[in-house]
C-alpha positions as CSV (number, residue, x, y, z in Angstrom):
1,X,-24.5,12.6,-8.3
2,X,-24.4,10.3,-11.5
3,X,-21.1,10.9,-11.7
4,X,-20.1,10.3,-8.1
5,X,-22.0,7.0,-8.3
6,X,-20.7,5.4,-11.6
7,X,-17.3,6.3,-9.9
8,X,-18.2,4.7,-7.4
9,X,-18.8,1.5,-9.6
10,X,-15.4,-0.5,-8.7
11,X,-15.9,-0.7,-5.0
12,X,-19.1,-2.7,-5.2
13,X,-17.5,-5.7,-5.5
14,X,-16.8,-9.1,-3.3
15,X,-13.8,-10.0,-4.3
16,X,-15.4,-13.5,-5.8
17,X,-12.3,-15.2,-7.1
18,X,-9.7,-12.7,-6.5
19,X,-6.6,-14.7,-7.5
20,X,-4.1,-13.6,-10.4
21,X,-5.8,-13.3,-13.7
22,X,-9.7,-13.8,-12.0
23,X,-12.3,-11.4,-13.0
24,X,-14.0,-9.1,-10.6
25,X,-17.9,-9.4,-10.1
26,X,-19.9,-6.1,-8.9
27,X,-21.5,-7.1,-5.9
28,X,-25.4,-8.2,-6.1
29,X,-26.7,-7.8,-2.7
30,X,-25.4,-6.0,0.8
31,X,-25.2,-8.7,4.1
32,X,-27.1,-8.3,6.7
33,X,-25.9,-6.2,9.9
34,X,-25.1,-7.5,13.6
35,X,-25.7,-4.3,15.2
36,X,-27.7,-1.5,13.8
37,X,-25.8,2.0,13.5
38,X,-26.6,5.4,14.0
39,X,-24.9,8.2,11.9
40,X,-24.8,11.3,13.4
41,X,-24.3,14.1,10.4
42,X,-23.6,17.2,12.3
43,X,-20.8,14.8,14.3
44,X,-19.7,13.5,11.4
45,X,-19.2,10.4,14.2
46,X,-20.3,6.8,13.9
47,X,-21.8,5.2,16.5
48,X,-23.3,1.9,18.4
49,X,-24.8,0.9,21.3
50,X,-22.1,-0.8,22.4
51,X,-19.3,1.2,21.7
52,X,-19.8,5.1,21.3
53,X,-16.6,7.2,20.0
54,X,-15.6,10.6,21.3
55,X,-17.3,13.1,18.8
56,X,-16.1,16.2,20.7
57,X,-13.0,15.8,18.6
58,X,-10.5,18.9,18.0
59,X,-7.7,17.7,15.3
60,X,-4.9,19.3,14.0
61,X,-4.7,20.2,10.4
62,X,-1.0,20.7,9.5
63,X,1.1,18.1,8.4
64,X,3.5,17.3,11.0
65,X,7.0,18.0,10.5
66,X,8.5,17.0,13.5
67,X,7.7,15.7,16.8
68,X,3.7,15.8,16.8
69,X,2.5,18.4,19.9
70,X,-0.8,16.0,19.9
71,X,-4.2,17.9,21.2
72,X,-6.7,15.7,20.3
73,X,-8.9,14.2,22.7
74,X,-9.6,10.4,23.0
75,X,-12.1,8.0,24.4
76,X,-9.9,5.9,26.5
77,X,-11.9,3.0,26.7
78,X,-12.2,3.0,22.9
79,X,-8.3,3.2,22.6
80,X,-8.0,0.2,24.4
81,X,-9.4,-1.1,21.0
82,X,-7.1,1.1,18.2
83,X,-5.6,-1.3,15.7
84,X,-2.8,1.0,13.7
85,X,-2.5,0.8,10.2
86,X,0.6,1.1,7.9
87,X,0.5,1.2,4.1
88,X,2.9,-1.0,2.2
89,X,5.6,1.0,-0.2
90,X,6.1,0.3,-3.7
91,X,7.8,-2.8,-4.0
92,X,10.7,-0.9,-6.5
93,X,10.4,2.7,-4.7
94,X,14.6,2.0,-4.4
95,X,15.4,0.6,-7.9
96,X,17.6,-1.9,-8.6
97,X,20.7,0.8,-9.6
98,X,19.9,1.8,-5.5
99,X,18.1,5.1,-6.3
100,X,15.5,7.0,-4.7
101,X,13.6,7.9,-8.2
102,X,10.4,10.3,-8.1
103,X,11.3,11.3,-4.6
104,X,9.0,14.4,-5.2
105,X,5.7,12.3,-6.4
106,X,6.4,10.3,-3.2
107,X,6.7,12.6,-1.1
108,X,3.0,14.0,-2.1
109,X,1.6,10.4,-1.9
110,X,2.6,9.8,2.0
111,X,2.0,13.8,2.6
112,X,-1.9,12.6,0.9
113,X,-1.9,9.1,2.5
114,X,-1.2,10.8,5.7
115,X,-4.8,12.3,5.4
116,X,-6.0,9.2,6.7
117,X,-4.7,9.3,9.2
118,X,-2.3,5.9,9.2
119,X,0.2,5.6,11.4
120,X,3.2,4.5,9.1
121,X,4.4,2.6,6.1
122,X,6.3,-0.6,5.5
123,X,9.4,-1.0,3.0
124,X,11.4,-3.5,1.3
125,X,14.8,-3.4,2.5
126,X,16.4,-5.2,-0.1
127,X,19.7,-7.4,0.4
128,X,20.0,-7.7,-3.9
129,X,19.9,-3.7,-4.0
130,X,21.8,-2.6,-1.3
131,X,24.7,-5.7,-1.1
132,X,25.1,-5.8,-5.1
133,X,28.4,-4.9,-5.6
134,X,30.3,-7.3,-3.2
135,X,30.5,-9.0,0.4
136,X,30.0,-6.5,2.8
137,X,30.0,-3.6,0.3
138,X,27.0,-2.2,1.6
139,X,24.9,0.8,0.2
140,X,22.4,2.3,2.3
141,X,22.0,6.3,0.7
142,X,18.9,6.0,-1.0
143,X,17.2,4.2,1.9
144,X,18.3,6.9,3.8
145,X,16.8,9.4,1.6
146,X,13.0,7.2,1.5
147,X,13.4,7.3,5.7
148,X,14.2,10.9,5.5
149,X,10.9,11.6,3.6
150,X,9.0,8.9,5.2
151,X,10.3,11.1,8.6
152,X,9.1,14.4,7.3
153,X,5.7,13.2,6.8
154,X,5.4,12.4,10.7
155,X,4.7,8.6,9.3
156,X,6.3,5.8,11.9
157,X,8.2,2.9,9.6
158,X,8.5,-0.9,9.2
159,X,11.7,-2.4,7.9
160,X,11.8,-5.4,6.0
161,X,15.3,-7.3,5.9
162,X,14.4,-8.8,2.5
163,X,16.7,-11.3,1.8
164,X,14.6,-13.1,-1.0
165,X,14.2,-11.5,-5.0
166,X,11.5,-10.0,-5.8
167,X,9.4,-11.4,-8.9
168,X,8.1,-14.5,-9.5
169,X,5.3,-14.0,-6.6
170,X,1.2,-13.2,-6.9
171,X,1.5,-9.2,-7.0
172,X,4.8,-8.8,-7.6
173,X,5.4,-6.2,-10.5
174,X,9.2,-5.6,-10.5
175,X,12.3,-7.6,-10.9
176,X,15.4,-7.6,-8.2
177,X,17.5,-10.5,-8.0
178,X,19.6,-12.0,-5.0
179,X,23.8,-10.3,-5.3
180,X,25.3,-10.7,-8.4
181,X,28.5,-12.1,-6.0
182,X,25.6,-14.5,-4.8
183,X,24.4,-15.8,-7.9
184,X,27.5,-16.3,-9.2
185,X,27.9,-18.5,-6.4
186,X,25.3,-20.3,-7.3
187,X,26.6,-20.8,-10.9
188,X,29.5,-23.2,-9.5
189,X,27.2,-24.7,-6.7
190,X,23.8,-24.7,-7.5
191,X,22.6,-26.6,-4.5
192,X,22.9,-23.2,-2.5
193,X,19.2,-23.2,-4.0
194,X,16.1,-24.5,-2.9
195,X,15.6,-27.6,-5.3
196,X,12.7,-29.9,-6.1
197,X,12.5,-33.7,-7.3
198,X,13.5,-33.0,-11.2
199,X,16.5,-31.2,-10.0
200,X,15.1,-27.7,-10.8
201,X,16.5,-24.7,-8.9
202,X,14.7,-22.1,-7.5
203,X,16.8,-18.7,-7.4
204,X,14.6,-16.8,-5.1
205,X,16.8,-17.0,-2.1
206,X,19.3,-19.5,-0.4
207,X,18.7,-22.5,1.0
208,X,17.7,-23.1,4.9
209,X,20.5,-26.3,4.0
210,X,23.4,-23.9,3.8
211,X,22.6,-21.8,7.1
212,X,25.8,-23.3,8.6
213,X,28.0,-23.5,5.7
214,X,30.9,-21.4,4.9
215,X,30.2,-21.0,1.5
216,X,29.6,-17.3,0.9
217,X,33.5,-16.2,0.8
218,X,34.1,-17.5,3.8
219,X,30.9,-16.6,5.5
220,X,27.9,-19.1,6.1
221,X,24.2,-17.9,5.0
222,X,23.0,-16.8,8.7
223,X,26.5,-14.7,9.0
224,X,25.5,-13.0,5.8
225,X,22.3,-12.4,7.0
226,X,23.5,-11.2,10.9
227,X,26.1,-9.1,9.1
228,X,23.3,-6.7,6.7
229,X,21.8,-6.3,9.5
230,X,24.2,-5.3,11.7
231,X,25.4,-2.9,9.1
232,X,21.8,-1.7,8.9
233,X,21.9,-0.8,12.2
234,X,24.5,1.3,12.2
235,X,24.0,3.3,9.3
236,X,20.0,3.9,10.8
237,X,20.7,3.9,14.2
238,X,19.4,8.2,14.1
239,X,15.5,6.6,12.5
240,X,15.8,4.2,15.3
241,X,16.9,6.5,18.0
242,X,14.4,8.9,16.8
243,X,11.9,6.1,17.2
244,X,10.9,6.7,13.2
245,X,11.8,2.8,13.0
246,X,9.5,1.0,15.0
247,X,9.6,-2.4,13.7
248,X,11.7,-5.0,12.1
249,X,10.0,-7.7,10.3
250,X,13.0,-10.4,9.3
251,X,12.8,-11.8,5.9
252,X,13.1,-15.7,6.1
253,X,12.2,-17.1,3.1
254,X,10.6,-16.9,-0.1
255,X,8.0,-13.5,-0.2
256,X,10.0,-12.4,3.2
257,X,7.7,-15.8,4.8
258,X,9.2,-18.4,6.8
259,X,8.2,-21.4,4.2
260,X,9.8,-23.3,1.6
261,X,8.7,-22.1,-2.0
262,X,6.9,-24.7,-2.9
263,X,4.4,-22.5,-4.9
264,X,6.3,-20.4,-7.7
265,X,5.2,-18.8,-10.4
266,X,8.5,-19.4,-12.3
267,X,8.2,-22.6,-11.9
268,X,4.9,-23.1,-13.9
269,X,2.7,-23.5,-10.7
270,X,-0.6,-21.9,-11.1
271,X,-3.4,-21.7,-8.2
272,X,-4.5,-23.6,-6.5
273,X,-1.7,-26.5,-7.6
274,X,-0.4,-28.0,-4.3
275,X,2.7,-27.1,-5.1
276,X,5.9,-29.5,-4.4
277,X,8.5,-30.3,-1.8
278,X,12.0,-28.3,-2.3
279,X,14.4,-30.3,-0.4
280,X,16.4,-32.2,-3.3
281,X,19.5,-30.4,-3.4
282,X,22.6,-32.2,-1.9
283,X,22.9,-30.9,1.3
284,X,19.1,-31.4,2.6
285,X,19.5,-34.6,0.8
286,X,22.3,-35.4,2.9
287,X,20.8,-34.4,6.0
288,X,18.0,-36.6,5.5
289,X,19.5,-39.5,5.0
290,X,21.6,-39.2,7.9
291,X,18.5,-39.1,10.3
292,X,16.8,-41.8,8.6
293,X,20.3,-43.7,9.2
294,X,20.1,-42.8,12.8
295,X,16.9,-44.0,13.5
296,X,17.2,-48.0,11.9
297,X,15.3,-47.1,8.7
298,X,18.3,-46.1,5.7
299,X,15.3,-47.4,3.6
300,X,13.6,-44.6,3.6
301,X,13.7,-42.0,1.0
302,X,12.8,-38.3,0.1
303,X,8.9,-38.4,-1.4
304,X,9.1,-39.5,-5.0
305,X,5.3,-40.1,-5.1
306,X,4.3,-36.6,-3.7
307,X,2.9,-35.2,-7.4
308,X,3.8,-32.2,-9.4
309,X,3.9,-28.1,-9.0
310,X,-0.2,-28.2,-10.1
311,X,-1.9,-31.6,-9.3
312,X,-4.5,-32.0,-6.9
313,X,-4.1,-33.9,-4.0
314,X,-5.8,-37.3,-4.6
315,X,-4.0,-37.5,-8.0
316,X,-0.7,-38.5,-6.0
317,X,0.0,-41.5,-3.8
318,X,1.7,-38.8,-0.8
319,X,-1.4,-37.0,-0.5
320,X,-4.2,-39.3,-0.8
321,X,-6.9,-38.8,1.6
322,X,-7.2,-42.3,2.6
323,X,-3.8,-43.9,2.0
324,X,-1.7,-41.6,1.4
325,X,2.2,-41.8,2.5
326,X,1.4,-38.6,4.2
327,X,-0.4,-41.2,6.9
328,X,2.2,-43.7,6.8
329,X,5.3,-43.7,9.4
330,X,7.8,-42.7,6.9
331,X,5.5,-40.2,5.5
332,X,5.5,-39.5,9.3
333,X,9.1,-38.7,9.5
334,X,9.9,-36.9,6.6
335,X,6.8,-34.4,7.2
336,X,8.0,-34.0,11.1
337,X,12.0,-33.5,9.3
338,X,11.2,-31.0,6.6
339,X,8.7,-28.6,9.3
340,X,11.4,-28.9,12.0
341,X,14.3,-27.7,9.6
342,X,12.2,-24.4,8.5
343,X,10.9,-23.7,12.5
344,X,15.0,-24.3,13.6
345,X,16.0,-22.0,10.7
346,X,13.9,-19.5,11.6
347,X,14.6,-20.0,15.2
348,X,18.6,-19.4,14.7
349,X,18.1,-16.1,12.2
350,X,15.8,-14.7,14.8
351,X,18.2,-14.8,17.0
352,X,20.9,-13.3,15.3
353,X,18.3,-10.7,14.8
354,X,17.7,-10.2,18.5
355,X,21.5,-9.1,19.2
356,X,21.7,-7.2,16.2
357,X,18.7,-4.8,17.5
358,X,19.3,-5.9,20.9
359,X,18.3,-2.6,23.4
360,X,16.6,-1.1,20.5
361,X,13.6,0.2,21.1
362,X,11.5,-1.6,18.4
363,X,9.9,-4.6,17.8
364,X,11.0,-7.7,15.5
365,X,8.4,-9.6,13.5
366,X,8.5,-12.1,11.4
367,X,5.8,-13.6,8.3
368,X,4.2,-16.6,8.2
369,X,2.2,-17.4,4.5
370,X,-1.9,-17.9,4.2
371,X,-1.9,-20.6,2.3
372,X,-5.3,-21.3,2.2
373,X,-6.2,-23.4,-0.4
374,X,-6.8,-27.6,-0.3
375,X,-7.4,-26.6,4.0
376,X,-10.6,-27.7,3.6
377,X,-9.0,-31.3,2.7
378,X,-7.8,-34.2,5.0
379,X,-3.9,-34.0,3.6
380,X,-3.6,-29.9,3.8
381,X,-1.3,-30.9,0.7
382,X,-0.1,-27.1,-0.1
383,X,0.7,-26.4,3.6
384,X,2.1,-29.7,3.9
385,X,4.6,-28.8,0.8
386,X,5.5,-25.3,1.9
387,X,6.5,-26.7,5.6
388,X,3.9,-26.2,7.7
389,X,3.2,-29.9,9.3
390,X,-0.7,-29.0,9.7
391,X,-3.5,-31.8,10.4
392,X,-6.8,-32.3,11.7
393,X,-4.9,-33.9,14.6
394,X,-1.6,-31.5,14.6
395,X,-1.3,-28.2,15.0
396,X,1.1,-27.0,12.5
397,X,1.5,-23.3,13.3
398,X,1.8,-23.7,17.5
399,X,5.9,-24.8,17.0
400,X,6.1,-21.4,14.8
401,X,4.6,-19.1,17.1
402,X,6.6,-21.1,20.3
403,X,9.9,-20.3,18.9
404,X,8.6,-16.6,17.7
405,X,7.9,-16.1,21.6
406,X,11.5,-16.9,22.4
407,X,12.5,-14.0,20.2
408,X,10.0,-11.3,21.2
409,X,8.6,-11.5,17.9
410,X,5.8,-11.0,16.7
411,X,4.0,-13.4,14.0
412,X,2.6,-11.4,11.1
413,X,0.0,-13.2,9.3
414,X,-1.2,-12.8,5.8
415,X,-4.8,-12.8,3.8
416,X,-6.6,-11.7,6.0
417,X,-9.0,-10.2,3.9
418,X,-10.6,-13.3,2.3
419,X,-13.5,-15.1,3.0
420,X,-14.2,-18.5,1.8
421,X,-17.2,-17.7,-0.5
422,X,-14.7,-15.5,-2.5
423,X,-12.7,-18.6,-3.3
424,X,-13.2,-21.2,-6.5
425,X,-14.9,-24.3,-5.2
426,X,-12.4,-26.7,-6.5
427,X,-9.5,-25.2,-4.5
428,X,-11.5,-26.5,-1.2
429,X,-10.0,-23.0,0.5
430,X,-10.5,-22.0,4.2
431,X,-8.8,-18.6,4.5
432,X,-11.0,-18.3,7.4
433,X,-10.8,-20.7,9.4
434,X,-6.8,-20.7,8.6
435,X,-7.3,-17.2,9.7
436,X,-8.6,-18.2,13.4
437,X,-6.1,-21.1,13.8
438,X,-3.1,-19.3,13.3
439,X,-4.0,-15.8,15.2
440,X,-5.7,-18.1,18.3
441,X,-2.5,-19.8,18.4
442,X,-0.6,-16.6,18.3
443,X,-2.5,-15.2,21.3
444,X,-2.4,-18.7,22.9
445,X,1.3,-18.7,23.0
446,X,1.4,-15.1,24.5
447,X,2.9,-13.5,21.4
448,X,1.4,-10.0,19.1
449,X,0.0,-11.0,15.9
450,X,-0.1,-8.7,13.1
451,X,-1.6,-9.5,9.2
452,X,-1.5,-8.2,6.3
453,X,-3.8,-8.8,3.0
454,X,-2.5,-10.6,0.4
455,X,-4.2,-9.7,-2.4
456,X,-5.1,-5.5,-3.2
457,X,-8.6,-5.1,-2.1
458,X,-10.5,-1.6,-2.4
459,X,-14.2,-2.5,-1.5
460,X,-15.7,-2.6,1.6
461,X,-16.7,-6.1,2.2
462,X,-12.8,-7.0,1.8
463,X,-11.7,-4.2,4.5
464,X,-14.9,-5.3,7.1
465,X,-13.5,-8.6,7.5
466,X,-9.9,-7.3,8.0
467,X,-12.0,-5.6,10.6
468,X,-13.2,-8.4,12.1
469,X,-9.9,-10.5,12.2
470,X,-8.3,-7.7,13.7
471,X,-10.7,-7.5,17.1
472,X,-12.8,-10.9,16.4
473,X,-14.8,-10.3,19.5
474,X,-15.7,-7.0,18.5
475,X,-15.2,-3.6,20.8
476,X,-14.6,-4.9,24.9
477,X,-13.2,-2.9,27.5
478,X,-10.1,-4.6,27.6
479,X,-9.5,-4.3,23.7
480,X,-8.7,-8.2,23.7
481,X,-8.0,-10.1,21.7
482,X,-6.8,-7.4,19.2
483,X,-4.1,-7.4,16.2
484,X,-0.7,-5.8,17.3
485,X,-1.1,-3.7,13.8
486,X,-2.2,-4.4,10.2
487,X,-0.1,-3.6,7.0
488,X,-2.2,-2.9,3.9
489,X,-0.7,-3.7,0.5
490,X,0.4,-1.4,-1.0
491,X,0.3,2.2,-1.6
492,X,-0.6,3.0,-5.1
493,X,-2.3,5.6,-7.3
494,X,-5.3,3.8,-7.3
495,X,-5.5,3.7,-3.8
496,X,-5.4,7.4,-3.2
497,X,-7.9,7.8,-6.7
498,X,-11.4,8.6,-5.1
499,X,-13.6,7.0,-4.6
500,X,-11.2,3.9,-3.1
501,X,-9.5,7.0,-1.0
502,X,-12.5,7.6,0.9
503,X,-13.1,4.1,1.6
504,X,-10.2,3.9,3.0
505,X,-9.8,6.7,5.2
506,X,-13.4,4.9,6.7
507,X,-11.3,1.8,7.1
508,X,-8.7,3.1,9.0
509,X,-11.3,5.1,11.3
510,X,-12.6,1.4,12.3
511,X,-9.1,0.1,12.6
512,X,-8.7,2.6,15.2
513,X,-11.9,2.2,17.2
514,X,-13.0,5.3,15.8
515,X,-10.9,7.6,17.2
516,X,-8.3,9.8,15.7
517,X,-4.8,9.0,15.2
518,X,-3.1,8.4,18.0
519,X,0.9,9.8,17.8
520,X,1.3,8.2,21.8
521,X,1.0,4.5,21.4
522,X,1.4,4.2,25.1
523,X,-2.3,5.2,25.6
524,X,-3.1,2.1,23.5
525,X,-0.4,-0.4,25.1
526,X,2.0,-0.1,22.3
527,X,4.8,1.8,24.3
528,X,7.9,0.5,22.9
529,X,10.8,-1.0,25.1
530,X,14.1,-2.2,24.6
531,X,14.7,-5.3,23.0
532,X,15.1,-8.1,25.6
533,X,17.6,-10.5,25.0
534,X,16.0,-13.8,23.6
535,X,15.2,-16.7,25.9
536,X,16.3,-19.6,26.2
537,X,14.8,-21.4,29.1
538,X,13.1,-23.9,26.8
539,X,14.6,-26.4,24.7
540,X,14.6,-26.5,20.8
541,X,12.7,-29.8,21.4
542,X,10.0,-28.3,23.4
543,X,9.6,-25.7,21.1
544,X,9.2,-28.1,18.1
545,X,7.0,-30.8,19.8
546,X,4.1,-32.3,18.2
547,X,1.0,-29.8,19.5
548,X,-2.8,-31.6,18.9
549,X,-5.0,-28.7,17.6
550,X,-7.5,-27.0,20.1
551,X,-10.9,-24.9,18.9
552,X,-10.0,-21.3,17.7
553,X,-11.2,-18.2,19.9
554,X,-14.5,-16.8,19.4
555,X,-15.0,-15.3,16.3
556,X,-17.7,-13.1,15.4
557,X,-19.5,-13.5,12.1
558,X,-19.3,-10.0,11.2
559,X,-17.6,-7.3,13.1
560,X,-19.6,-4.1,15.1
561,X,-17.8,-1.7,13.0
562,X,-18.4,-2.4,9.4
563,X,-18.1,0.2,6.8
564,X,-22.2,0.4,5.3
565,X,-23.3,0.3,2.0
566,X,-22.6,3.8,0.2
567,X,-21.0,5.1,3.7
568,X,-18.0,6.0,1.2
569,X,-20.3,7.6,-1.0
570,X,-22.3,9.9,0.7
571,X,-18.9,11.1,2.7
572,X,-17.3,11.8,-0.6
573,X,-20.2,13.6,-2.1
574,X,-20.6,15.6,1.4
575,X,-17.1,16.8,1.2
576,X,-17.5,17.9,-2.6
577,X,-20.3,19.7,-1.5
578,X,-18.7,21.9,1.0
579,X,-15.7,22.3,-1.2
580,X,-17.5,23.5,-4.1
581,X,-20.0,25.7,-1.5
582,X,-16.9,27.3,-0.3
């Protein structure tokens, strides 16, 4: 029992300042509950008085190797409420040579993670791995190897078209660069890179500015982009066919996000600096000052005034809460310019996306960033510098989700498990209420929303209020509103290490409204269709205009199905028990 509980140690913990290089603090006290539980041990079932699970439950025990024959029953009201789960991959499970390495020691992970019963994984796709060697010279073996065993373990799986390098982000732990024939493209014409007010580029993928130009051996940015993925297609169409590949989330920026990265680590910014505008290189330059031109004011320049990577906000003349330029017409019109390039370049990629995958049956999703911190301040600086236009009096997330809805996309969403106590004072953070703007605007617009976390979290208080962003009004008959799916980063050894592997098999029993894993997502309304050609019966300028902010949905405090103190605990050392008995 000692044991048990001293292994237990590392999940009592709140997350209290979990950003890079913060210390973890064991949790002191438990909060209180909104609905009192009652645990049934011969069940094994957990149930309230509002939502009761079926507990006559008979599961299968193989792994599945194949198409799954399913006999398990289900409580269909309760299914109306299943959130699936996927578990992020490695972010170098393909290395940057394009091989599959420890293929066995994977294999036993997902054959082990599938014990929990989640219903897929997510991968990096990588354009710098599998595009290296030229234009068009396209290698997709090894990813075809990962899909095979991902297949064999009856897991379902979310493609990334990662068109950004990996490194220089919060959690990332490996290195792979854009193309070589890319970068070397950059050498002679550096302003194919994002670039800030001292002129320093920012390799970690091309700039929205060269979308349109033929610069890439004859091929512009969005026909390098439309072409990996038509090639992807082609070489997976079997995974998609097969309905392995379910879902195509569309890299479209830095981290796979639709932003500008105005927050790098390799450019000296530490949290929570606001970060810094990166529209300096020649061609957004040029753009600007044509519209400025077209409008009567050639006056007007790009922000010289808006600070550096890791100021505060009232230490620049752009982002002062009183005066700031930020309130000021021109401040004004290069805010609305900079947000409307990102939302248009997203909108055009997305497209290209759409007849790629067109008649596929799978869904295309797309990221938008949590950036949290300073949203508790008049300015929003760090939104403001990574493009998203967001106010006390503008809605800067409704033109993003407008234009996802024209694609059949589906917004996915990021740190969602952070709550604002967790954060340092000073960084004024509302991951929260971020949280509740984006995903009501999501549902608002009539799109999915999906989320991820951002940061690793094994304790319970961080997985309840994933929970509770996932179904913010708690268990209803209908099952609204409820997350399209949730993505937990990532699969590691520590995650399936007990007792964090117990915690989260309880997890992603609550994702799922209790019930077991469900291998027919029609009998939870997520029957895939063909893709649907995108629309196009609004205008770009409808999709962009200004949006004032409206109240948030109803959001719960806490959700009904939280995981209880030592839950984890007394399940893990039940199971030992009966192992050892037998």
């Amino acid at each position: 029992m000692t044991s048990v509980l001293r292994m237990m140690n590392p999940n009592l913990i709140n997350g209290r300042h979990l950003y890079k290089g913060s210390p973890i603090l064991v949790r002191a006290e438990e909060s209180k509950s909104r609905l009192h539980w009652r645990f049934s041990t011969k069940e094994e079932s957990l149930r309230t008085p509002q939502a009761t699970a079926s507990s006559e439950v008979s599961s299968t025990t193989t792994q599945p190797k194949g198409r799954e024959i399913n006999t398990t029953t289900y409580d269909d009201k309760m299914l109306a409420n299943y959130v699936p789960v996927y578990v992020m991959l490695q972010l170098g499970v393909i290395t940057n040579d394009n091989v599959l390495e420890n293929a066995e020691k994977l294999k036993k992970q997902l054959e082990k993670l599938k014990q929990s019963q989640v219903d897929g994984v997510m991968v990096d796709v990588w354009w710098g791995i599998v595009e290296s060697n030229g234009p068009k010279q396209y290698q997709w073996s090894a990813y075809r190897n990962l899909f095979e065993i991902v297949q064999s373990c009856g897991l379902k799986l979310q493609a990334i078209m990662s068109f950004h390098r990996c490194g220089g982000n919060i959690g990332d732990d490996v290195n792979i660069p854009l193309p070589k024939w890319v970068l070397e493209i950059g050498e002679t014409n550096p302003d194919i890179f994002y670039t800030n007010k001292s002129g320093n580029r920012n390799k970690e993928c091309v700039s929205l500015s060269v979308d349109n130009l033929s610069l890439f051996r004859g091929r512009t940015a969005v026909e390098m982009y439309r072409d990996y993925m038509k090639s992807f297609r082609e070489n997976m169409d079997d995974f998609i066919s097969s309905g392995v590949i379910i879902d195509i989330e569309v890299g479209l920026g830095p981290a796979g996000e639709l932003r500008y990265p105005s927050y790098s680590e390799t450019q000296g910014w530490v949290f929570p600096g606001i970060g810094e505008f990166q529209c300096y290189d020649k061609y957004l330059r040029s753009d600007y000052e044509e519209e400025v031109r077209r409008i009567g004011h050639p006056e007007w320049k790009l922000p010289e005034n808006a600070g550096q990577y890791n100021d505060v906000p009232e230490a620049t003349g752009f982002f002062q809460y009183s005066n700031g330029t930020y309130l000021e017409e021109q401040g004004k019109f290069f805010l609305s310019w900079y947000s409307r390039k990102l939302v248009l370049h997203g909108d055009q990629i997305l497209d290209e996306a759409n007849k790629v995958f067109l008649g596929c049956k799978l869904k295309l999703a797309a990221k938008v960033s949590g950036i949290h911190w300073w949203y508790k301040t008049e300015s929003h600086a760090a939104e403001l510098t990574a493009g998203y236009y967001n106010l006390k009096n503008r809605d800067g997330y409704a033109a993003t989700a407008r234009m996802m809805r024209r694609h059949h996309a589906i917004l996915n969403f990021t740190c969602l498990e952070m709550r604002n106590t967790e954060q340092p004072a000073k960084a004024k953070s509302g991951p929260q209420e971020l949280v509740q703007q984006v995903l009501s605007c999501g549902w608002r617009e009539g799109i999915e929303v999906a989320g991820e976390n951002a940061l690793p979290r094994f304790d319970r208080d961080g997985y309840n209020q994933i929970i509770l962003n996932a179904r913010p009004n708690g268990i209803k008959r209908d099952g609204k509103p409820r997350m399209f799916g949730f993505t937990y980063l990532r699969l590691s050894d520590r995650l399936l290490s007990e007792p964090n592997f117990t915690t989260f098999k309880k997890f992603v029993k609550r994702m799922h409204a209790n019930q077991e894993y469900c291998s027919e997502p029609e009998r939870y309304n997520h029957e895939l269709f063909p893709l649907e050609r995108s629309k196009n019966d609004e205008s770009l300028e409808t999709l962009i205009e200004e949006t004032e902010p409206t109240d948030p949905l109803p959001w719960l405090e806490e959700t009904d199905m939280s995981i209880k103190p030592f839950e984890s605990v007394l399940s893990l050392l039940k199971s030992t028990f009966f192992r050892n008995k037998s």
